[in-house]
TIFITOR-351070 format. One record per residue (C-alpha): residue in three letters; residue number from 0; x, y, z. Coordinates in nm, 3 decimals. Example, Ala and Ser with C-alpha at 12.3 -4.5 7.8 and 13.67 -1.06 7.14 Angstrom:
REM TIFITOR-351070
+-----+-----+---------+---------+---------+
|  aa |   i |      xx |      yy |      zz |
+-----+-----+---------+---------+---------+
| ALA |   0 |   1.230 |  -0.450 |   0.780 |
| SER |   1 |   1.367 |  -0.106 |   0.714 |
+-----+-----+---------+---------+---------+
END
This chain:
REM TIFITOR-351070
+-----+-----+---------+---------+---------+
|  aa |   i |      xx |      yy |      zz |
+-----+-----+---------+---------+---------+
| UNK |   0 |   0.060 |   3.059 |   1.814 |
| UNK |   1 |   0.038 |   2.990 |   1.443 |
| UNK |   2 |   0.236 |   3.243 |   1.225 |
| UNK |   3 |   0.046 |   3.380 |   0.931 |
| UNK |   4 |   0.421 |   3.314 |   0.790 |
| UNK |   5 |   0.382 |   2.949 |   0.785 |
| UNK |   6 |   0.030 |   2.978 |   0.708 |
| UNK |   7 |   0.158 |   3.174 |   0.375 |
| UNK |   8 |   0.372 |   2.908 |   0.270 |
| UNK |   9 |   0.130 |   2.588 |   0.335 |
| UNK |  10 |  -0.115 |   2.789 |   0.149 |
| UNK |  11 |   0.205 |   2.869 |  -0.133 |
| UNK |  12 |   0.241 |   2.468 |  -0.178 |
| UNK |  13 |  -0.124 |   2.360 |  -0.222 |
| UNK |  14 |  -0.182 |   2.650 |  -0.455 |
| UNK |  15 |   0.144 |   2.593 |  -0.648 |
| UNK |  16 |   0.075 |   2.233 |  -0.649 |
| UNK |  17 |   0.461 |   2.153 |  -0.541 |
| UNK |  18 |   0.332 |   1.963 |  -0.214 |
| UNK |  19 |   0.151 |   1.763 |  -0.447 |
| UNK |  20 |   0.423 |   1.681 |  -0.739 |
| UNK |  21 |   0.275 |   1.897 |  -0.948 |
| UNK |  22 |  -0.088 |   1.642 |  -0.998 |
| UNK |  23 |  -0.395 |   1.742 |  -0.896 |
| UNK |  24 |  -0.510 |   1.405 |  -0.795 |
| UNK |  25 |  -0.506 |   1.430 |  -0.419 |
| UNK |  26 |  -0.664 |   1.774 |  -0.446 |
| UNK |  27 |  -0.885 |   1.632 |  -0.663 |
| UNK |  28 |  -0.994 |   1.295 |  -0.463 |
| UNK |  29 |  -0.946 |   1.449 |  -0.124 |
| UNK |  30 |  -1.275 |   1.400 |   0.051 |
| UNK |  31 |  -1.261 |   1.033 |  -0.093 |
| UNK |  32 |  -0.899 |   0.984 |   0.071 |
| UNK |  33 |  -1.001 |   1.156 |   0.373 |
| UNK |  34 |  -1.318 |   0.963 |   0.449 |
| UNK |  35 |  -1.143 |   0.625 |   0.336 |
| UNK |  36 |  -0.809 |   0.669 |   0.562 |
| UNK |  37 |  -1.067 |   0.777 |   0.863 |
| UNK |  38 |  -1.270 |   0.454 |   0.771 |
| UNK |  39 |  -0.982 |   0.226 |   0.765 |
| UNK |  40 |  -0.797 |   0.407 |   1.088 |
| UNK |  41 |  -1.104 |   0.342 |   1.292 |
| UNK |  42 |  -1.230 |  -0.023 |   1.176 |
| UNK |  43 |  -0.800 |  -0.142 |   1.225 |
| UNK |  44 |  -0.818 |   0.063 |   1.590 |
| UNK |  45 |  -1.155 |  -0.122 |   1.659 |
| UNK |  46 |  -1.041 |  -0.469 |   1.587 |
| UNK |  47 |  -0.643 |  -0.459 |   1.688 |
| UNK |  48 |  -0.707 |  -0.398 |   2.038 |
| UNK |  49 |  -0.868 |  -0.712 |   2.042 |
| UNK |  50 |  -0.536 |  -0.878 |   1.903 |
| UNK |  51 |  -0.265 |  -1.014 |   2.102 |
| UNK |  52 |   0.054 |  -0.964 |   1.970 |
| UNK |  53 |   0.285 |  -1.133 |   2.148 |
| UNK |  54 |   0.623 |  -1.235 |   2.042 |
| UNK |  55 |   0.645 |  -1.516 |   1.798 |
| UNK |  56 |   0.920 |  -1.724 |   1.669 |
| UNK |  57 |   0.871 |  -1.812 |   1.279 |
| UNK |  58 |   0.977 |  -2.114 |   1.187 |
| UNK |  59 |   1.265 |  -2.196 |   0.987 |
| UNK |  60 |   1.261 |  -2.204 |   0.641 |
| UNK |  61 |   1.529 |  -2.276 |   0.367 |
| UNK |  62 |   1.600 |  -2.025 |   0.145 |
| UNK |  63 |   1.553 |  -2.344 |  -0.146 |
| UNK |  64 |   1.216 |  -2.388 |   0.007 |
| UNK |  65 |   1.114 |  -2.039 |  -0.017 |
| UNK |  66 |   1.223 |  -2.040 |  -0.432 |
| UNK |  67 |   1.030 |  -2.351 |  -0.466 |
| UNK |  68 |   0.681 |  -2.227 |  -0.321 |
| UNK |  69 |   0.736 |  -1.920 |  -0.462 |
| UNK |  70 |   0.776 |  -2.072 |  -0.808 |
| UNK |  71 |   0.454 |  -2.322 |  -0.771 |
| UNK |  72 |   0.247 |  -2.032 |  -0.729 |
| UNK |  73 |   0.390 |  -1.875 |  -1.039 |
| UNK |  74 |   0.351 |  -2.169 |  -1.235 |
| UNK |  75 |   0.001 |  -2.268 |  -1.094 |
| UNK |  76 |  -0.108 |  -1.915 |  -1.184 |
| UNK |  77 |   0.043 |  -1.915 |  -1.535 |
| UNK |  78 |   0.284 |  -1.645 |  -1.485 |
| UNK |  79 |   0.575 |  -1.722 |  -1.700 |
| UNK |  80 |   0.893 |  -1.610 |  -1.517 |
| UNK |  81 |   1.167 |  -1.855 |  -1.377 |
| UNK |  82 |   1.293 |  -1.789 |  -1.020 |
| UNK |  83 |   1.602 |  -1.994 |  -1.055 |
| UNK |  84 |   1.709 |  -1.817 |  -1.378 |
| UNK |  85 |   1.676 |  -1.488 |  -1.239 |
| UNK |  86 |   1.894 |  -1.560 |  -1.038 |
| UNK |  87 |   2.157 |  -1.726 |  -1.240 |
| UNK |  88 |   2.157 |  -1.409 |  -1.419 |
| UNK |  89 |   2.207 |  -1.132 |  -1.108 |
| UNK |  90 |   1.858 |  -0.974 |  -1.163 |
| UNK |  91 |   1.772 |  -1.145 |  -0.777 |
| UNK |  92 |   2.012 |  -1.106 |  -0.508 |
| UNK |  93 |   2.006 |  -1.189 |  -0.110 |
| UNK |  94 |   2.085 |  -1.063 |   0.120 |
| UNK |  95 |   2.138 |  -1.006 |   0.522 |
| UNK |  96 |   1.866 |  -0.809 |   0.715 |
| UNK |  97 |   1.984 |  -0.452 |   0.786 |
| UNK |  98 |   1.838 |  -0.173 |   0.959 |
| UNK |  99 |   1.677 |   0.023 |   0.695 |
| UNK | 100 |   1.565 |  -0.187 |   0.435 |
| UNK | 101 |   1.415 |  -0.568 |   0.642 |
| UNK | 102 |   1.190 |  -0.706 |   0.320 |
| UNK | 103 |   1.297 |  -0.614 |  -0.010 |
| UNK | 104 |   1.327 |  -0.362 |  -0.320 |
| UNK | 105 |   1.268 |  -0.356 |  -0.728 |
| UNK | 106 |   1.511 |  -0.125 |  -0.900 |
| UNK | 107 |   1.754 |  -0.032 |  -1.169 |
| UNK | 108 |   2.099 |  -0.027 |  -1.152 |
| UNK | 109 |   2.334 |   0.198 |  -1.290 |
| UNK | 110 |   2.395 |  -0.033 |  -1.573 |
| UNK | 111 |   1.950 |  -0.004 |  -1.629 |
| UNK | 112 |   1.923 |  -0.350 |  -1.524 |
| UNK | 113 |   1.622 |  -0.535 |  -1.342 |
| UNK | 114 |   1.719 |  -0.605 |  -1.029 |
| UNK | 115 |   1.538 |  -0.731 |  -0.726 |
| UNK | 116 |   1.689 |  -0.727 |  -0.338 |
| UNK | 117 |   1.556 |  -0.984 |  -0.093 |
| UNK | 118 |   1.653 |  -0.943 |   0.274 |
| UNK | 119 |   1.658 |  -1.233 |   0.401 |
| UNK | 120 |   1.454 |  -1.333 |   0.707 |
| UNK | 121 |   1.503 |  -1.736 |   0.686 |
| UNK | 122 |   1.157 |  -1.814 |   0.762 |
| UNK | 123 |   0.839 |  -1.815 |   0.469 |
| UNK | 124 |   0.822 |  -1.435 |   0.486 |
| UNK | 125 |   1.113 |  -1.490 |   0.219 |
| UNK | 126 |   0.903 |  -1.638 |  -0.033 |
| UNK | 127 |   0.605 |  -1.368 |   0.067 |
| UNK | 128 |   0.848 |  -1.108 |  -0.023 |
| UNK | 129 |   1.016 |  -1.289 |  -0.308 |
| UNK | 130 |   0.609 |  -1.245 |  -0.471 |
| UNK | 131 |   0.578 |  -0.912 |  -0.400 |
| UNK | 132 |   0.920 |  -0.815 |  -0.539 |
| UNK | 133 |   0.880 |  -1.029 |  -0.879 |
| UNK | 134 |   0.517 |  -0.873 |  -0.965 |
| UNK | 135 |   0.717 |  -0.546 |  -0.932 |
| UNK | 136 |   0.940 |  -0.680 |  -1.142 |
| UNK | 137 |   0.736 |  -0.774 |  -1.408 |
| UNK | 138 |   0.541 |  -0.462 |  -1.371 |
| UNK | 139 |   0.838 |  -0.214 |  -1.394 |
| UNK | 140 |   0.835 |  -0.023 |  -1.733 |
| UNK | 141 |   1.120 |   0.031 |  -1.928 |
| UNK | 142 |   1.127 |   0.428 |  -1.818 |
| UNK | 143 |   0.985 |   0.619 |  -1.542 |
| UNK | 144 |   0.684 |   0.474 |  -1.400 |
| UNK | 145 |   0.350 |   0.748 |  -1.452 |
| UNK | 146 |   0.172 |   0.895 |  -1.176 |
| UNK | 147 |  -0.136 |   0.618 |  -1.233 |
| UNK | 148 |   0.159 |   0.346 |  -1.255 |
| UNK | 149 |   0.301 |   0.460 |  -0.863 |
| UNK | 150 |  -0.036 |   0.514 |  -0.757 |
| UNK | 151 |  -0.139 |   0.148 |  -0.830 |
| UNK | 152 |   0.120 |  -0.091 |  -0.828 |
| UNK | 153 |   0.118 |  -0.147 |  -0.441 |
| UNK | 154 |  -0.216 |  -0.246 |  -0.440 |
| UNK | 155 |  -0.128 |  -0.497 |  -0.741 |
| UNK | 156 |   0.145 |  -0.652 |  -0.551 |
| UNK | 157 |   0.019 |  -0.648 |  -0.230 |
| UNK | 158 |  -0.295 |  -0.845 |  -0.334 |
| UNK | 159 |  -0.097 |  -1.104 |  -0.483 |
| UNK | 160 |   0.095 |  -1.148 |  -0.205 |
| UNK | 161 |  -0.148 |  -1.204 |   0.026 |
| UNK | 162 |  -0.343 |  -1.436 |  -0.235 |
| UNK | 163 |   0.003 |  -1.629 |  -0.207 |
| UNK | 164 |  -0.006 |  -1.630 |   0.191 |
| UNK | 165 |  -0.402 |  -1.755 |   0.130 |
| UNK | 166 |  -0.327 |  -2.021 |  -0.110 |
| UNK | 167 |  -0.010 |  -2.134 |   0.117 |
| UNK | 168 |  -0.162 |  -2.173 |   0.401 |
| UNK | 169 |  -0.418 |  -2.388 |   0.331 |
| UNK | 170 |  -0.121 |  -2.662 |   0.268 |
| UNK | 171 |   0.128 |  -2.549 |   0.519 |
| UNK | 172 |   0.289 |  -2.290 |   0.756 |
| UNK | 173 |  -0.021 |  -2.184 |   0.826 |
| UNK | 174 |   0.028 |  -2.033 |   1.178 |
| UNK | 175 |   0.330 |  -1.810 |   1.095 |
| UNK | 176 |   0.120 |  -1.652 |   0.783 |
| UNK | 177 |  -0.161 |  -1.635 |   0.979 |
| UNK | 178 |   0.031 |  -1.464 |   1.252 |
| UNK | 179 |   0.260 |  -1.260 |   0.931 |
| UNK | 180 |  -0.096 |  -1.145 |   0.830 |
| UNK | 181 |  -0.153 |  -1.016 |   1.184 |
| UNK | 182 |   0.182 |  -0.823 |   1.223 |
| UNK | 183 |   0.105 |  -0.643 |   0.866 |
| UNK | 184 |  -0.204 |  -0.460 |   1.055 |
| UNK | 185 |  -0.047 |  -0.239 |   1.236 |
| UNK | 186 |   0.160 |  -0.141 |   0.930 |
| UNK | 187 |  -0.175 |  -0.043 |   0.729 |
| UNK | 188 |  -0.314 |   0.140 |   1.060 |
| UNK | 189 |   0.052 |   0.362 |   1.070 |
| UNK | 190 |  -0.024 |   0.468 |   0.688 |
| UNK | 191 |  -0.365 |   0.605 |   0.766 |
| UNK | 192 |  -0.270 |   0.744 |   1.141 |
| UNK | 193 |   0.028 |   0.921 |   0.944 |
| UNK | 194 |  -0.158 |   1.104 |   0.703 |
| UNK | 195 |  -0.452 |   1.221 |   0.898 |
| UNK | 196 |  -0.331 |   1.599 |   0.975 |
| UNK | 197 |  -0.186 |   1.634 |   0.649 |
| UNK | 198 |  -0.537 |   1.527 |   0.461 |
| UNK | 199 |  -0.759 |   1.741 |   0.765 |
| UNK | 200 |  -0.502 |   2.039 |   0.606 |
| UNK | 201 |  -0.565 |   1.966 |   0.256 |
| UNK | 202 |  -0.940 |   1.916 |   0.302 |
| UNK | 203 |  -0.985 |   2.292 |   0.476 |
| UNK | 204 |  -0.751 |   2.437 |   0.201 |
| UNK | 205 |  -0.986 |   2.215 |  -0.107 |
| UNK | 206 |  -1.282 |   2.334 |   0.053 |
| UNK | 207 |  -1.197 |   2.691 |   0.147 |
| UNK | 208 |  -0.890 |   2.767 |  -0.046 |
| UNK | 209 |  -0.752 |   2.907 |   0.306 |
| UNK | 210 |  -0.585 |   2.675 |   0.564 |
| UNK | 211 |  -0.689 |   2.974 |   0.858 |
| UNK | 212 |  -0.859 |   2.972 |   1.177 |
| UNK | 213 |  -1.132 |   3.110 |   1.008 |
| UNK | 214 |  -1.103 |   2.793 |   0.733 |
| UNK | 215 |  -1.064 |   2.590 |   0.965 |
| UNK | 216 |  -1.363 |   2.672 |   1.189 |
| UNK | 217 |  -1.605 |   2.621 |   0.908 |
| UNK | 218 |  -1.499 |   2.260 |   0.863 |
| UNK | 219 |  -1.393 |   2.160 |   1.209 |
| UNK | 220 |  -1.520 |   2.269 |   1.536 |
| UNK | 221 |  -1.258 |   2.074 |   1.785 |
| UNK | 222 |  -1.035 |   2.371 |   1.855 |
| UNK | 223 |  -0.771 |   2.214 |   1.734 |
| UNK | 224 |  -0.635 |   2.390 |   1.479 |
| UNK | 225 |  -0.297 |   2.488 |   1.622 |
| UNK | 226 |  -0.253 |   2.103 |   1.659 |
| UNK | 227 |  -0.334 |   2.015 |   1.295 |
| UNK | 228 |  -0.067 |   2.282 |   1.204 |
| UNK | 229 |   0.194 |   2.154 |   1.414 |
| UNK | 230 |   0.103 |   1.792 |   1.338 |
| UNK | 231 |   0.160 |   1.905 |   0.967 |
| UNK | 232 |   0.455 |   2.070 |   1.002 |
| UNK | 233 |   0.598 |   1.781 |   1.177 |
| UNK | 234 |   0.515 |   1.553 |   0.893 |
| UNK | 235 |   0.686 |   1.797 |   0.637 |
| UNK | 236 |   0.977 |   1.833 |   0.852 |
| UNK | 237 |   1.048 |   1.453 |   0.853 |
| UNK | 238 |   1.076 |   1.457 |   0.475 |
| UNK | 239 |   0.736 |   1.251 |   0.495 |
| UNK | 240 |   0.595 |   1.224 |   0.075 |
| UNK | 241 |   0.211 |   1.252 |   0.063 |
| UNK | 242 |   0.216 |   1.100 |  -0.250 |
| UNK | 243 |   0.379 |   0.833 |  -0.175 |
| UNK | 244 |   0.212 |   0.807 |   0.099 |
| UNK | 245 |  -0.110 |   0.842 |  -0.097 |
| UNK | 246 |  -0.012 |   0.505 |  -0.276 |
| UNK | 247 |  -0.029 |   0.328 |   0.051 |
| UNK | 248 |  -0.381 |   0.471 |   0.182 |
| UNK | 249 |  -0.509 |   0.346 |  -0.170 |
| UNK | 250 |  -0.314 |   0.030 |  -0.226 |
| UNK | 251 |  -0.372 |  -0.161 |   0.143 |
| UNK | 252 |  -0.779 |  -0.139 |   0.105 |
| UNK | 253 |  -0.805 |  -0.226 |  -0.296 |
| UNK | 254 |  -0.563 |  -0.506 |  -0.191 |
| UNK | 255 |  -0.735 |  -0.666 |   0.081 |
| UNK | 256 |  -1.043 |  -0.627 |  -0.157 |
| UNK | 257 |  -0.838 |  -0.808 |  -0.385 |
| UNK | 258 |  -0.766 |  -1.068 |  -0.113 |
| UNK | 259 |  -1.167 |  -1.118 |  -0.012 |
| UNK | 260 |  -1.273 |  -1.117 |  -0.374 |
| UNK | 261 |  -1.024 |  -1.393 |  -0.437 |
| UNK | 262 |  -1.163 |  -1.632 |  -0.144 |
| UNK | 263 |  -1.507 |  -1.593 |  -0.335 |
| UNK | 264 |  -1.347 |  -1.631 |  -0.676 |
| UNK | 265 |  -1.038 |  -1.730 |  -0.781 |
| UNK | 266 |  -1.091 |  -1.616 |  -1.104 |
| UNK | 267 |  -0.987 |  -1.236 |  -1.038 |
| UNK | 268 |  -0.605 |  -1.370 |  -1.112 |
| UNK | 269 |  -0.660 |  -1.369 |  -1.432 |
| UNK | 270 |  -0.821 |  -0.979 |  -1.405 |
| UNK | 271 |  -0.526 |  -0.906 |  -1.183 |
| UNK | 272 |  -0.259 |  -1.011 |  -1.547 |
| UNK | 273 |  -0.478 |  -0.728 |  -1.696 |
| UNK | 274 |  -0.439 |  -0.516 |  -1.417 |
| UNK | 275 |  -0.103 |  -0.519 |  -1.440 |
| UNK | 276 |  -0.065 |  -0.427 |  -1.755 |
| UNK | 277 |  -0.333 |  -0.133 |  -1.770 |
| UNK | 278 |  -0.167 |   0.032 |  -1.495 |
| UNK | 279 |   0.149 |   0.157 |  -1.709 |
| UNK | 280 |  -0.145 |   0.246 |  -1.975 |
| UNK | 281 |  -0.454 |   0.352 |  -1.898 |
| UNK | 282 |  -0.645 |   0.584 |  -1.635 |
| UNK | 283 |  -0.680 |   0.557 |  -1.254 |
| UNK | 284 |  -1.058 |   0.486 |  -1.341 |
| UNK | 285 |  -0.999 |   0.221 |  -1.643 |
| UNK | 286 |  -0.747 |   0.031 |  -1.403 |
| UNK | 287 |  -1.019 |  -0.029 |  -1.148 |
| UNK | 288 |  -1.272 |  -0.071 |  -1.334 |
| UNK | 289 |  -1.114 |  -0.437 |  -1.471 |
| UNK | 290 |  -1.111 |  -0.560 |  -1.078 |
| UNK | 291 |  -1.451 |  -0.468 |  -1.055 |
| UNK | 292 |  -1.401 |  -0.094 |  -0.850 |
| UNK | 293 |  -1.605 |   0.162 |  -1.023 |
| UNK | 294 |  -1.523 |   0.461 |  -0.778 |
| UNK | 295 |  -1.888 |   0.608 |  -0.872 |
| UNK | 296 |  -2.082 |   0.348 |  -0.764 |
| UNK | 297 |  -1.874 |   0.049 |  -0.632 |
| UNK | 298 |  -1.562 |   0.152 |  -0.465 |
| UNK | 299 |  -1.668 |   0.265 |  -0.092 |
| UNK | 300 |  -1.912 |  -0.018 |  -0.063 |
| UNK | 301 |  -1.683 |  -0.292 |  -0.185 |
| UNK | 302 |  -1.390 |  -0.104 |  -0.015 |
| UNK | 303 |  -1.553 |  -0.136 |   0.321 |
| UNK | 304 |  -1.726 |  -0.464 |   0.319 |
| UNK | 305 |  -1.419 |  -0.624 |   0.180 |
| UNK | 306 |  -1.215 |  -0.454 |   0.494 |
| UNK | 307 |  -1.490 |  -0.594 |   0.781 |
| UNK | 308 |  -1.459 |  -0.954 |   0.620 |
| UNK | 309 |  -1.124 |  -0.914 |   0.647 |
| UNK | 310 |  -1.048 |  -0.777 |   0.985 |
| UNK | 311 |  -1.355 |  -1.075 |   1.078 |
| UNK | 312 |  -1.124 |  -1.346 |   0.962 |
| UNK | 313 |  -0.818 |  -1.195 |   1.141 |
| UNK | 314 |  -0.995 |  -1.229 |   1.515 |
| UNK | 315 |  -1.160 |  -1.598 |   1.398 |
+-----+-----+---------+---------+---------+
END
């Protein structure tokens, strides 16, 4: 049995706007994040469970190898930053796989210095990583990044990464990023399967302002209300962020629409350079509206073709 107790306090959170860090942007864009996480959850479930994942041994590459593909692509794409140098000065470091942390992180340190950690895998996930973690790099402002700034930059550097894995393996290693490519799907299905509860919650609450039986009946008629509450309490109580997690629901789909666009036209790199610099600027709406997402008119139907062309090439 629910408690009106915890019912109280859900309702406390939403209202105070503390569950959402104090922005009203989920609140605001929740029936668009609800019906894209339930698209994306159900076109991943539909096509993974015609994927065989069976174990695979990448093959073994240097870590000198991984710095020099890495840097091609930089260079081929015009973006003026020096591996090697980075290096020579501390702001890259690598390191062993451990438990917690198994690809890599952008930070400061206490001395407010760039720094980049790559865990090192010694196959060409290294130099997938190595991407991701240097258009972070590039990206990070010199304070606090703003709530448009987190919202965006996974999608940023998650699109150029797999633009990197696309242009790779055209040349080489192509069936370990092929297969890297069909390890990260699972990954983007756990982001939307994660959130699900917590949205339904929000959704009742947006639509209602009550998270009740009652609420909940208007919106929902599986009986499963109970269920969404524990489910939701379960998600609070392992310190899960819906914000952050917010940045992942958005960022997988607008990058693999970053992806598809890119096998159609190449040219988008140079819209991604803008991209990157808008997003410590400008509005949610101005950012995606330079890669071509206007969420009025464009965004769903892009998002969604772009995902079925993409799960397509995935089962080819």
């Amino acid at each position: 049995m629910v408690s009106q107790e915890r019912i109280n306090t859900y309702k406390i959170w939403f209202e105070n706007m503390s569950f959402f860090s104090f922005n009203s942007f989920i609140l605001d864009e929740i029936e668009n994040l609800w019906n894209l996480s339930n698209y994306i959850y159900y076109k991943y479930v539909e096509v993974i469970k015609n994927i065989k994942f069976e174990k695979y041994d990448f093959s073994y590459v240097s870590l000198e190898e991984n710095i020099s593909l890495a840097q091609q692509f930089l260079d081929k794409h015009n973006i003026k930053i020096s591996i090697k140098e980075l290096i020579a000065n501390g702001n890259i470091v690598f390191k062993i796989i451990d438990e917690k942390i198994k690809d890599g992180k952008s930070y400061y340190d206490k001395d407010n210095k760039k720094m980049i950690e790559i865990y090192l895998h010694n196959n060409i996930i290294d130099s997938c990583i190595l991407i991701h973690e240097i258009m972070h790099y590039l990206n990070q402002p010199e304070s606090k990044r703003n709530f448009v700034s987190d919202l965006l930059t996974e999608s940023l550097f998650y699109g150029m990464e797999f633009i990197y894995i696309e242009e790779l393996k055209q040349i080489k290693y192509s069936n370990d990023l092929s297969m890297f490519m069909k390890f990260g799907t699972p990954t983007i299905l756990k982001y939307m399967d994660k959130v699900y509860y917590c949205y339904k919650l929000i959704l009742i609450y947006k639509k209602e302002k009550d998270i009740s039986l009652e609420a909940y009946s208007k919106i929902f008629q599986d009986n499963n209300f109970e269920k969404t509450i524990d489910y939701f309490e379960k998600y609070v109580k392992e310190h899960n962020f819906v914000v952050e997690d917010t940045w992942n629901v958005i960022g997988f789909p607008i990058a693999i629409y970053i992806l598809e666009t890119y096998k159609k036209d190449s040219s988008i790199i140079k819209k991604l350079m803008k991209y990157n610099d808008a997003i410590n600027e400008k509005s949610y709406q101005e950012c995606l509206d330079i890669i071509g997402l206007n969420i009025e008119t464009e965004f769903t139907n892009k998002i969604k073709l772009s995902t079925a062309s993409f799960l397509s090439s995935l089962t080819k």
